[in-house]
C-alpha positions in Angstrom: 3.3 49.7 68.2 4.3 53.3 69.8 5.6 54.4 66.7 4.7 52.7 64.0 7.0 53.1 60.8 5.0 51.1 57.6 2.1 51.7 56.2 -0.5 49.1 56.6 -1.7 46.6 53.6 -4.6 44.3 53.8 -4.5 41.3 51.7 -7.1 39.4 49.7 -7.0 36.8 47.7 -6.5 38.0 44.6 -4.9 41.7 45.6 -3.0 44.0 48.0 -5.5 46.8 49.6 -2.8 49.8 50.7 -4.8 51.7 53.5 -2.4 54.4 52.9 -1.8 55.2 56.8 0.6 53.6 59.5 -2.4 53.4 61.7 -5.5 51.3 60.7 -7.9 49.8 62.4 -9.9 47.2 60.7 -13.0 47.5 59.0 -16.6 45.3 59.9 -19.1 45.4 56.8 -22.7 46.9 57.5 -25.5 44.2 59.1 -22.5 42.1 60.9 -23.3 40.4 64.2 -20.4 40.3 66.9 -19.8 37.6 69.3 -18.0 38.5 72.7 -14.3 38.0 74.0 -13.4 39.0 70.1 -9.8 40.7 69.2 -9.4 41.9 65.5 -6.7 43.4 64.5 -5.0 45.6 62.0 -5.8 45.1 58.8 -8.9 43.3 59.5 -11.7 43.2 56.6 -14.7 41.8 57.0 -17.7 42.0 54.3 -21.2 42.9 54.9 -23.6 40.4 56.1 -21.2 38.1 58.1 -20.8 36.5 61.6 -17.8 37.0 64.1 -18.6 34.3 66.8 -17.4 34.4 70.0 -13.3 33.8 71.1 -12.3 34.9 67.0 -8.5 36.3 67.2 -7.4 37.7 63.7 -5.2 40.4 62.0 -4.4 41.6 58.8 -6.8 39.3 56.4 -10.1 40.4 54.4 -12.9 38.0 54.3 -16.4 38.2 51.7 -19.6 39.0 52.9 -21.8 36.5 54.1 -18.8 34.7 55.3 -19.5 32.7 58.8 -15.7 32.7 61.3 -16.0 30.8 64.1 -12.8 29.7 66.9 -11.8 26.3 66.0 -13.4 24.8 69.8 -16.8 27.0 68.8 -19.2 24.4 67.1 -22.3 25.6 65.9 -25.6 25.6 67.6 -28.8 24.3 66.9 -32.5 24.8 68.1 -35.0 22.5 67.4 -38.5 21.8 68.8 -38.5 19.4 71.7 -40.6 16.2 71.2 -43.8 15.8 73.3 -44.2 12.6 74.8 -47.4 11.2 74.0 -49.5 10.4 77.0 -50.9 6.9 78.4 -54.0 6.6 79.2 
């Protein structure tokens, strides 16, 4: 993209967002964690509130806030409190 020649347009379900310029970066809502080794790009729309976990590779989509995007070999993590063993006396 050295010299980019169309304007950018971000599209949503229901609409067409023109950004109006040739060269747009993406937007990440307020409050949004980041995972590492992400690439976003153009066109990128991401609500408030929301999650980018780690290895995410995306372009030109919007998504709502408090929406969760994982890579499809990410599964999610849980904690939980380990079990004590009871003791023998």
């Amino acid at each position: 993209m050295t010299t980019p020649d169309r304007e950018v347009i971000m599209r949503a379900p229901d609409c067409l967002y023109r950004s109006g310029t040739v060269r747009f970066g993406g937007l990440i809502g307020d409050g949004t964690p980041t995972g590492h080794n992400i690439a976003l790009g153009s066109g990128f729309a991401l609500g408030r509130h929301s999650r980018l976990n780690s290895g995410i590779t995306l372009t030109a989509r919007t998504f709502p806030a408090w929406s969760v995007l994982s890579a499809p070999h990410v599964a999610e993590t849980q904690i939980r409190p380990r079990r004590r063993r009871e003791t023998v006396s």
